[in-house]
Backbone as CSV, one residue per row, in Angstrom:
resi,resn,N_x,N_y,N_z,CA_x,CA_y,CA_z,C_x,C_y,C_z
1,UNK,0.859,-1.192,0.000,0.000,0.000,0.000,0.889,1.235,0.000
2,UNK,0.634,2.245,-0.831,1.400,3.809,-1.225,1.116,4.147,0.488
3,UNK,2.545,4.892,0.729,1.917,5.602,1.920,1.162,7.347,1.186
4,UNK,0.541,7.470,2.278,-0.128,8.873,2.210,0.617,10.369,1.849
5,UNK,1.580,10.243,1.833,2.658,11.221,0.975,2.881,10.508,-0.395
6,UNK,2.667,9.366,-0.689,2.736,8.740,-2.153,2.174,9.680,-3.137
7,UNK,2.511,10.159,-4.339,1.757,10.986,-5.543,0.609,10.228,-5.820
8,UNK,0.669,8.520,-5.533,-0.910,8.086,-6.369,-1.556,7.850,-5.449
9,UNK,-1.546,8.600,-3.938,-2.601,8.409,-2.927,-2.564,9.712,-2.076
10,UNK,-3.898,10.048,-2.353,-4.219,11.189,-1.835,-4.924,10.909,-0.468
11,UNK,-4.975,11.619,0.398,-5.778,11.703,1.750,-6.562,12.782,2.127
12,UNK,-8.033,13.060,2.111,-8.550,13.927,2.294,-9.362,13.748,3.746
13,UNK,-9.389,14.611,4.623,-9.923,14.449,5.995,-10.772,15.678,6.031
14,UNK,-11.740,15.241,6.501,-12.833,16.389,6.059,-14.162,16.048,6.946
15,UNK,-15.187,17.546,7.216,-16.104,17.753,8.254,-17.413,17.681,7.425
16,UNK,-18.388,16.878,7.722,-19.869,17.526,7.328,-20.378,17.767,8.138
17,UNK,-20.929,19.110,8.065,-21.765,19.497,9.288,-23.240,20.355,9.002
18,UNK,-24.256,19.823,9.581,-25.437,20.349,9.377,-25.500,22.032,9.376
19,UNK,-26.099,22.501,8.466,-26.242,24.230,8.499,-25.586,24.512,7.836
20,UNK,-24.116,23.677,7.637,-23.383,24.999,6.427,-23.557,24.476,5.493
21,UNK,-24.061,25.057,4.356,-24.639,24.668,3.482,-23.453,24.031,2.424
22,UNK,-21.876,24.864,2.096,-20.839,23.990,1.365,-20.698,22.421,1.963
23,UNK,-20.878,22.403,3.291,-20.528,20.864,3.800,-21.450,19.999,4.090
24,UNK,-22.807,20.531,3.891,-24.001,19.647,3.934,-24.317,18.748,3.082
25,UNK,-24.530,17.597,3.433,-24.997,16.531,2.697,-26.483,15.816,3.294
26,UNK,-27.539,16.336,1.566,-28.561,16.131,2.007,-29.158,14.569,2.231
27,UNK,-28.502,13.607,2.454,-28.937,12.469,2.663,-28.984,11.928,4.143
28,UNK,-28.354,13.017,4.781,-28.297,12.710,6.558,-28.392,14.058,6.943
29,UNK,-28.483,14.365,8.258,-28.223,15.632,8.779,-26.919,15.885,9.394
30,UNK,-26.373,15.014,9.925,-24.928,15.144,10.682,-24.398,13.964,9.781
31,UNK,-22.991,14.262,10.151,-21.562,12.762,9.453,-20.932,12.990,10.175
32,UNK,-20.071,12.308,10.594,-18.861,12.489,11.072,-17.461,12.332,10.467
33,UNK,-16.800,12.588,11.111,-15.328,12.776,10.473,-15.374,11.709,9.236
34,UNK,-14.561,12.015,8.275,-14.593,10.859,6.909,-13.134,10.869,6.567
35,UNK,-12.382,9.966,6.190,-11.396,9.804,5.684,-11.546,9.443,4.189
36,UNK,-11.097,10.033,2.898,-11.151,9.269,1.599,-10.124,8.926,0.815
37,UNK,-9.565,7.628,0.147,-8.467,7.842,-0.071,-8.592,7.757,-1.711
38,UNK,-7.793,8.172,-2.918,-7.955,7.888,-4.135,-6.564,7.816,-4.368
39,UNK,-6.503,6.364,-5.537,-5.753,6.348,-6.351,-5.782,6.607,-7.649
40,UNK,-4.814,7.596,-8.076,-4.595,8.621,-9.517,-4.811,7.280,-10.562
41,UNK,-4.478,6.062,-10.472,-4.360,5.055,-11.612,-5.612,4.600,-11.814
42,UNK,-6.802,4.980,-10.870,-8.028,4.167,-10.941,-8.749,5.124,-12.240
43,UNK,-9.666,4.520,-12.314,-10.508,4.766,-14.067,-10.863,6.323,-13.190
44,UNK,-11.152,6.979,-14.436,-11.591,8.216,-14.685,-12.893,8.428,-13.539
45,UNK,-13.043,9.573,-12.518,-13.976,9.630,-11.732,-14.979,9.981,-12.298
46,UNK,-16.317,9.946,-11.724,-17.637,10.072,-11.950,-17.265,11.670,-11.406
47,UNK,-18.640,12.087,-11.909,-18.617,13.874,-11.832,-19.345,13.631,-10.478
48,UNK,-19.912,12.954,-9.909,-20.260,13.103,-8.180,-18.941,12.538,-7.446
49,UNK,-18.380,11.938,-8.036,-16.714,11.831,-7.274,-15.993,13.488,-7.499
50,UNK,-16.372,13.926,-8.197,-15.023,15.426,-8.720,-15.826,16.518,-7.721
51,UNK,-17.378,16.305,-7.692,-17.752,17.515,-6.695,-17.590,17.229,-5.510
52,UNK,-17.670,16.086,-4.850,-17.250,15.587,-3.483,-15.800,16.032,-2.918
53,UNK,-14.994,15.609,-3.831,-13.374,15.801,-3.470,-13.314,17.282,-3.939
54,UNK,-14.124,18.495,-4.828,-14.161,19.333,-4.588,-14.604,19.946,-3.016
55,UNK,-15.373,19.529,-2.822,-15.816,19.586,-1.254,-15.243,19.579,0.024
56,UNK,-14.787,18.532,-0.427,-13.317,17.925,0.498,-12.178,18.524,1.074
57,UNK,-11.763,19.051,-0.387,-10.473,20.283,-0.721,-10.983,21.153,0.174
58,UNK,-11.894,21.823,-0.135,-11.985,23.397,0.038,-12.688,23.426,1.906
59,UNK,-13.242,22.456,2.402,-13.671,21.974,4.031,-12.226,21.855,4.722
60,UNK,-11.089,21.087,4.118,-10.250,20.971,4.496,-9.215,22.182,4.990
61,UNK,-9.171,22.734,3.886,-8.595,23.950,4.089,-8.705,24.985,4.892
62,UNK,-10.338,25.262,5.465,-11.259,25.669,6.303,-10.644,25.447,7.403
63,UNK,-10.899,24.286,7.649,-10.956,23.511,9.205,-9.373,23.550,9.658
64,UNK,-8.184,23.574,8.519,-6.737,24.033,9.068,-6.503,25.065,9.304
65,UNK,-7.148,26.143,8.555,-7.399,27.591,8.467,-7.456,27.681,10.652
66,UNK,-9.055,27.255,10.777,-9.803,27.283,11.776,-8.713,26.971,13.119
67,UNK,-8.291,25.686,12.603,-7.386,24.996,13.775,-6.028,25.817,13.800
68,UNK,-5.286,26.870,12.810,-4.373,27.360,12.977,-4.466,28.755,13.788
69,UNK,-5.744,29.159,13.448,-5.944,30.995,13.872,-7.101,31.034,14.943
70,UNK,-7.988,29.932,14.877,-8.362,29.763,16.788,-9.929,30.844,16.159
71,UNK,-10.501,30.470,15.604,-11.732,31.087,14.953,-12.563,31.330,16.494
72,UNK,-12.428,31.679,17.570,-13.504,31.641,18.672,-13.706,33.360,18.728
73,UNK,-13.003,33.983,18.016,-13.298,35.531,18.106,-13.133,35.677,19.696
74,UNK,-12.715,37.634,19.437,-13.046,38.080,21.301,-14.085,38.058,21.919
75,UNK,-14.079,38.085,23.144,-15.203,38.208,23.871,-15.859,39.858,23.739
76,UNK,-16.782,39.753,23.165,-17.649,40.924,23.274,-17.570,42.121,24.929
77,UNK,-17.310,43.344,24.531,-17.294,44.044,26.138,-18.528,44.238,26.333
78,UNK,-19.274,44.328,25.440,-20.812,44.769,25.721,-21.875,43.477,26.529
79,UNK,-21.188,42.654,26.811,-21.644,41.613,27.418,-22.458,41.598,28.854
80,UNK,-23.476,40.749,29.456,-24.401,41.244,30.938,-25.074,41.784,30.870
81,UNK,-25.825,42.434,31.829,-26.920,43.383,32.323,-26.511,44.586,31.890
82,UNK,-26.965,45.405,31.234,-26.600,46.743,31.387,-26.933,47.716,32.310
83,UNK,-26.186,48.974,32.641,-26.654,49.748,33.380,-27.607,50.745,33.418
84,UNK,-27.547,51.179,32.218,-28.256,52.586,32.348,-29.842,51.769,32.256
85,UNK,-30.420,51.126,31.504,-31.647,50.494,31.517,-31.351,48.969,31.744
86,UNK,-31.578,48.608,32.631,-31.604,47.211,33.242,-32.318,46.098,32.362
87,UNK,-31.327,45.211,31.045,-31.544,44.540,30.391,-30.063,43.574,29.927
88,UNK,-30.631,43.139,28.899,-29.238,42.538,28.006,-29.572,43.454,26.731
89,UNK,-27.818,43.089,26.154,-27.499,44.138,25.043,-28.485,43.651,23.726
90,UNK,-28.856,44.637,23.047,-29.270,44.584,21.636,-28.438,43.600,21.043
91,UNK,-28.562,43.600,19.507,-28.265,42.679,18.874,-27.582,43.328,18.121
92,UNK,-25.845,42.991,17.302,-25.721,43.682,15.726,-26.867,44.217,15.000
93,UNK,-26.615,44.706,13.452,-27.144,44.493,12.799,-26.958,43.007,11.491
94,UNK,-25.887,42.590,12.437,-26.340,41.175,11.400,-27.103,40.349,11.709
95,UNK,-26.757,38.958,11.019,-28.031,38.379,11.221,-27.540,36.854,12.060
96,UNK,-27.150,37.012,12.364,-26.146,36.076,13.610,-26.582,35.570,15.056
97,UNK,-27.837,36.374,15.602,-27.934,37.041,17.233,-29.097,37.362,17.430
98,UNK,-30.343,36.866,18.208,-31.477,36.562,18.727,-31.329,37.140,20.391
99,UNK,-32.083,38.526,20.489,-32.059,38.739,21.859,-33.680,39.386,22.531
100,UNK,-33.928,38.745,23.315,-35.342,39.165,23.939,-35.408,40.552,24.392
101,UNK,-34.015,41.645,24.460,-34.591,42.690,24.271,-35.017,43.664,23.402
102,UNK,-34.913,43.204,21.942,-35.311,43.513,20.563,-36.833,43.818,20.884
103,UNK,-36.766,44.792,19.954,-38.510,45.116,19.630,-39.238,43.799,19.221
104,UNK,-40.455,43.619,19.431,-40.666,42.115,19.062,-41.644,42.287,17.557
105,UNK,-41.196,43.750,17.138,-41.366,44.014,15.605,-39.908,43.513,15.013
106,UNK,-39.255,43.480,14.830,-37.783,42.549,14.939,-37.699,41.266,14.201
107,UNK,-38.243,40.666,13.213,-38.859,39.372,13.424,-37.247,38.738,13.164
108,UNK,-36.215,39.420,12.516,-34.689,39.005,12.437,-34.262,38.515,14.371
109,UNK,-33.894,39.898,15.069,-33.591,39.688,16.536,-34.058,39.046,17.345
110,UNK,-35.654,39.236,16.998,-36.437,39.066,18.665,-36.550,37.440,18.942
111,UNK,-36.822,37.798,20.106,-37.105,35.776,20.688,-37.915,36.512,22.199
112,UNK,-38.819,35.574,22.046,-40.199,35.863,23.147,-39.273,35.304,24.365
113,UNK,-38.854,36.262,25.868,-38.365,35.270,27.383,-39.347,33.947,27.534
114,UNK,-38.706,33.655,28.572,-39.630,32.256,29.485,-39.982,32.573,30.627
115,UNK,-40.944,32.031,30.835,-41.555,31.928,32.218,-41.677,30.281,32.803
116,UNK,-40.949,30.966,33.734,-40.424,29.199,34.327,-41.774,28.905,35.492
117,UNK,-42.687,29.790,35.733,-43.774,29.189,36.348,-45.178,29.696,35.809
118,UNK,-45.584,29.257,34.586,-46.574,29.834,33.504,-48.096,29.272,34.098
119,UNK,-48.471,30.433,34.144,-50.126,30.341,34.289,-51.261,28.745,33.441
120,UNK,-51.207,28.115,34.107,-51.946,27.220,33.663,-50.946,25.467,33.130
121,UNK,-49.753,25.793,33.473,-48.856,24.666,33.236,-48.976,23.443,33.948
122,UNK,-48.116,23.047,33.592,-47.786,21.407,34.158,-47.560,21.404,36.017
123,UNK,-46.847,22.457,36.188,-46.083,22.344,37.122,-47.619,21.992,38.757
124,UNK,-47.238,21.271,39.387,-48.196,20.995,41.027,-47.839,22.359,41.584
125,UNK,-46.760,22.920,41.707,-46.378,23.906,42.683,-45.266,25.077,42.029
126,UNK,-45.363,26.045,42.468,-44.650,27.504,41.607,-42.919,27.019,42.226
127,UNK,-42.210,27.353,41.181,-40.854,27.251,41.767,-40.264,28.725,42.192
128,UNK,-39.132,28.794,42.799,-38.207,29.352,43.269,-37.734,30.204,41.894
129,UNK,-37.482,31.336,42.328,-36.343,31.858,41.113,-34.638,30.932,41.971
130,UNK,-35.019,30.142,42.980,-33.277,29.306,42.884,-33.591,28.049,42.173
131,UNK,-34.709,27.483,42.193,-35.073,26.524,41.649,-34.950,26.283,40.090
132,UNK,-35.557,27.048,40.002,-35.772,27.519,37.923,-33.932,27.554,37.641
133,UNK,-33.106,28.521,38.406,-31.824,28.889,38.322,-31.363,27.212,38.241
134,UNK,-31.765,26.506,38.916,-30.996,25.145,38.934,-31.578,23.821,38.142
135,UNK,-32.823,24.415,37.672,-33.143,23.693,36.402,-32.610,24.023,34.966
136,UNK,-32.502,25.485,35.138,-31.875,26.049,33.540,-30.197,25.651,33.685
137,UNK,-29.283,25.423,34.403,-28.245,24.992,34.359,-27.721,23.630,34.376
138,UNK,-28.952,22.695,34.827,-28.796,21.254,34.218,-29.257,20.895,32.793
139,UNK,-30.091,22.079,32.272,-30.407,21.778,31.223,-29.551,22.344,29.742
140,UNK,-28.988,23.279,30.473,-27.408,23.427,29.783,-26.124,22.619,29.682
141,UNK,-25.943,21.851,30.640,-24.817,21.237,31.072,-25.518,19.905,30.472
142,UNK,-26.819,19.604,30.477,-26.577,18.323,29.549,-27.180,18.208,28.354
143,UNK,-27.334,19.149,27.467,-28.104,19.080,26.329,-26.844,19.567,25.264
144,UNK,-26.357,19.458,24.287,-25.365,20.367,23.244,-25.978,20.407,22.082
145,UNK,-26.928,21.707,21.633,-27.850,21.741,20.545,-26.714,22.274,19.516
146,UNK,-27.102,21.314,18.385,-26.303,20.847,17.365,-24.652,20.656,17.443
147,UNK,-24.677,20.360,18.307,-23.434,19.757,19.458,-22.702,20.340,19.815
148,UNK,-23.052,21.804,20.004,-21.732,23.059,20.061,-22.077,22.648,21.717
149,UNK,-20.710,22.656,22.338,-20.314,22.342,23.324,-20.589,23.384,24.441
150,UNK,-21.201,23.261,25.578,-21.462,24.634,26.659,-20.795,24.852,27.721
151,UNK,-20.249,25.585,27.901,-18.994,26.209,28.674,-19.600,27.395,29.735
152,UNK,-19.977,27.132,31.103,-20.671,28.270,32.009,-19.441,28.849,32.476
153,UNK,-19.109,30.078,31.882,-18.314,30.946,31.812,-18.216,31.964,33.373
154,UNK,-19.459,32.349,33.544,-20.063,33.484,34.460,-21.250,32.628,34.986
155,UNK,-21.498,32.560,36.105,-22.799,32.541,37.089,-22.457,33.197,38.325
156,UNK,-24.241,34.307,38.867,-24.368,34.762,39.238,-26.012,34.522,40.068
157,UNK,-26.457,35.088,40.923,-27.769,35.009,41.128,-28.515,34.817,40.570
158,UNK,-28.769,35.935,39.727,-29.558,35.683,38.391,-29.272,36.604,37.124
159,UNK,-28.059,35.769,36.749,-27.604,35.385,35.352,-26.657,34.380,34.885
160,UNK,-26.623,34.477,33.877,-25.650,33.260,33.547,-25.041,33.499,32.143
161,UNK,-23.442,33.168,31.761,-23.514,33.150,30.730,-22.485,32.309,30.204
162,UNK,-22.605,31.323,28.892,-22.410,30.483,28.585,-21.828,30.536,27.406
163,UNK,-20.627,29.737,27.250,-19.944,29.957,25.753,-20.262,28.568,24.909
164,UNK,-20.891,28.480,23.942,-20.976,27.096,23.240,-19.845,27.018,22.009
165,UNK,-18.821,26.136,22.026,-17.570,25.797,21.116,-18.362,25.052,20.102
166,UNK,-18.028,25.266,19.100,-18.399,24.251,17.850,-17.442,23.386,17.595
167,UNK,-17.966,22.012,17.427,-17.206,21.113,17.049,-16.423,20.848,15.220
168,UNK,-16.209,22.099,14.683,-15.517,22.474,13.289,-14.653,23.511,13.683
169,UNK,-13.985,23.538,12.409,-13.486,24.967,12.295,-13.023,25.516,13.347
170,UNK,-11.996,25.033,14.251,-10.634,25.811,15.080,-11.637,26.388,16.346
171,UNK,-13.038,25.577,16.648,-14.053,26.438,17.936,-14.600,27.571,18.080
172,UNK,-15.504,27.682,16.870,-16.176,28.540,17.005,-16.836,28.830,18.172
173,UNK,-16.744,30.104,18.967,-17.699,30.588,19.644,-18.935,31.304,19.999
174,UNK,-19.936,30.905,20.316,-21.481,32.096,20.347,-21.326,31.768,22.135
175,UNK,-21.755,33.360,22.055,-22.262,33.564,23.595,-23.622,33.680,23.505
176,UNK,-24.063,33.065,24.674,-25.645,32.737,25.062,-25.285,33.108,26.865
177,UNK,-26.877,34.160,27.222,-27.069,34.923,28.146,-27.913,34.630,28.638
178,UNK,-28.157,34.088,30.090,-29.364,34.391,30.543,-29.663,35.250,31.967
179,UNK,-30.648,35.389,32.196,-31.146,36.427,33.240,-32.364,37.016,33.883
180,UNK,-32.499,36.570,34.917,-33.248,36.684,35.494,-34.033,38.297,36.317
181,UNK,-34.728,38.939,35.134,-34.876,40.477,36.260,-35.378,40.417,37.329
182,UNK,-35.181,41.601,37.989,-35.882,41.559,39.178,-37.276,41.667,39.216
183,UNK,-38.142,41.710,40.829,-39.541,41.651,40.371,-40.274,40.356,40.848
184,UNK,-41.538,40.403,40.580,-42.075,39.145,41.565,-42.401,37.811,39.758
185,UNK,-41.938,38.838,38.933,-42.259,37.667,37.941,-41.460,36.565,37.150
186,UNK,-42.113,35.142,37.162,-41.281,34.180,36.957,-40.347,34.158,35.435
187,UNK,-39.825,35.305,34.997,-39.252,35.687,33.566,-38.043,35.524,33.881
188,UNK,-37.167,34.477,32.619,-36.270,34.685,32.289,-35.659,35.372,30.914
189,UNK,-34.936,36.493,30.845,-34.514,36.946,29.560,-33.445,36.355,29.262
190,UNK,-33.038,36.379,27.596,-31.980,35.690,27.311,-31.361,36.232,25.859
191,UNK,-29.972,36.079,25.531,-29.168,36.845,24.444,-28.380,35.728,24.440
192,UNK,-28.488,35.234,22.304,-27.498,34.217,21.775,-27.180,34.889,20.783
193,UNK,-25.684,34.577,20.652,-24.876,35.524,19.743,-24.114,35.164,19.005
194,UNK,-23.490,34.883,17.940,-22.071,34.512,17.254,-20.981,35.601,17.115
195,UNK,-19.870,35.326,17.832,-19.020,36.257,17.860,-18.707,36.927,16.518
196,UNK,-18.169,36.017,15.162,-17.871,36.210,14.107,-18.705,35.822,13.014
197,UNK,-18.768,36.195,11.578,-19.312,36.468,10.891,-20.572,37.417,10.538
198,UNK,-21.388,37.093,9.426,-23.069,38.026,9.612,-24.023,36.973,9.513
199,UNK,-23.973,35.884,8.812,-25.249,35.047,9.170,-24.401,33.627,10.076
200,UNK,-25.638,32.808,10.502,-25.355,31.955,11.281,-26.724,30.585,10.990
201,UNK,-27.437,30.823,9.624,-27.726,29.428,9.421,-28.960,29.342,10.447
202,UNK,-29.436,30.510,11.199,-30.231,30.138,12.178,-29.806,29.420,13.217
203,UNK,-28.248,28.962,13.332,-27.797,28.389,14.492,-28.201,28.499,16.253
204,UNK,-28.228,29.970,16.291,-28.545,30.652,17.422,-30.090,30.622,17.929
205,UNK,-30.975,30.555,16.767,-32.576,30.376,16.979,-32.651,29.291,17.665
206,UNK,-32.206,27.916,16.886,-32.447,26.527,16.946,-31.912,26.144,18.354
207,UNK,-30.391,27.098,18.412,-30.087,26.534,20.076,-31.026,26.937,21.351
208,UNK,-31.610,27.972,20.994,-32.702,28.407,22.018,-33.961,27.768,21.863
209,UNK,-34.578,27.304,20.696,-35.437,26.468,20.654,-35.645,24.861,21.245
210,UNK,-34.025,24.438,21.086,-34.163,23.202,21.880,-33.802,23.460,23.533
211,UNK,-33.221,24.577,23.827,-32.958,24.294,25.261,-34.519,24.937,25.629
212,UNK,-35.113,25.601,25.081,-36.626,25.738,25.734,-37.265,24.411,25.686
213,UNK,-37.530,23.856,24.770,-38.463,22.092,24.694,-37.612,21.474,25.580
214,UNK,-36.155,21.465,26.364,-35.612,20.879,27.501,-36.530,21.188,28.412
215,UNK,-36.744,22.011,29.061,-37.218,22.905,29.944,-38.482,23.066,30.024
216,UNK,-39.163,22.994,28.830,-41.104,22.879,28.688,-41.534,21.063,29.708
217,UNK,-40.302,20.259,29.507,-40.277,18.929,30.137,-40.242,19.033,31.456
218,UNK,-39.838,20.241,32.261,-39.700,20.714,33.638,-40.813,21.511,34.067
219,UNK,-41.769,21.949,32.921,-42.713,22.597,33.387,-42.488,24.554,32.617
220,UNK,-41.289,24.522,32.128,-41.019,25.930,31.350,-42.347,26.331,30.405
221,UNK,-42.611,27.773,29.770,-43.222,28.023,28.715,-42.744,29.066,28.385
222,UNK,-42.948,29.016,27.026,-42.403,30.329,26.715,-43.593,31.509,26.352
223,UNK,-43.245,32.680,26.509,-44.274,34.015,26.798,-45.060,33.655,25.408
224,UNK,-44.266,33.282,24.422,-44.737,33.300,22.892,-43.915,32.120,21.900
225,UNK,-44.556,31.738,20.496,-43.620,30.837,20.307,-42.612,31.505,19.391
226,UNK,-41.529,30.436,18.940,-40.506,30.918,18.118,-39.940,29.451,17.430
């Protein structure tokens, strides 16, 4: 067998990953890592062999890119509660970042809070704002929506904030916020963000959508749907 520096054996190592649309393959939703090997002497490829290993190439390159320059971007300063009006920060204007303090004319930004003890729910008995606090952090720590990894960065009384790593591309980072205002009402607000780029595939929606259906299982609802 040619080793892998051989001219008639190529080695391509390469990511498919749901959402980005160059590395998506519509016959599954996730793949995992793939190894492919070709030999230059074999018969002439099929044109779904030439766009694949086109694929291949150009993912590859990405993901060394990623793994050489550490794609997690800075941490945002505008990050937490703010002061002058007691909330979380707005959103860019890209399209990356879903935050409940957006106008909820917004239909790009906005995302309706939760109410962790909703009028007419599941729940026998009203919880605690420590309670809810210790349901929303098991339900972080064991859920990884679309497997970006969650990292509780900051906890506080009532807030929290969480870095999710992507499993591509050198760790991508989005910050996700949550927070609890003050007040006798059972609301949690919350801000998901991607540090880098302008779109995000809806990444940031979908991660808030499944850690709410975590949490609707505990008795959560949300003010509105999304």
């Amino acid at each position: 067998m040619a080793s892998l520096s051989s001219p008639f054996t190529r080695c391509y190592c390469y990511y498919y990953y749901y959402n980005y649309n160059k590395f998506y393959d519509r016959s599954t939703s996730t793949l995992p890592l793939h190894i492919l090997s070709h030999h230059n002497n074999h018969d002439k490829p099929s044109h779904h062999q030439i766009t694949r290993r086109e694929i291949v190439l150009r993912s590859s390159e990405i993901a060394v890119l990623g793994a050489i320059f550490k794609f997690s971007g800075k941490k945002p300063d505008y990050l937490g509660v703010q002061k002058n009006t007691p909330s979380l920060s707005l959103c860019p204007a890209t399209n990356n970042c879903i935050s409940t303090s957006e106008n909820s004319s917004d239909l790009i930004h906005y995302a309706p809070p939760w109410n962790y003890n909703p009028e007419g729910g599941r729940r026998k008995r009203a919880v605690s704002r420590e309670e809810a606090m210790e349901e929303l952090l098991q339900v972080i720590k064991s859920s990884k929506p679309d497997k970006y990894t969650p990292r509780i960065v900051e906890k506080k009384d009532d807030y929290v904030h969480v870095e999710y790593e992507s499993p591509i591309l050198g760790q991508i980072v989005d910050d996700v916020e949550f927070w609890f205002p003050p007040g006798n009402k059972p609301i949690v607000e919350y801000r998901s963000a991607s540090r880098l780029g302008n779109f995000d595939f809806d990444v940031n929606r979908k991660r808030i959508k499944a850690l709410r259906l975590e949490l609707e299982n505990k008795g959560w609802a949300s003010e509105d749907s999304i």
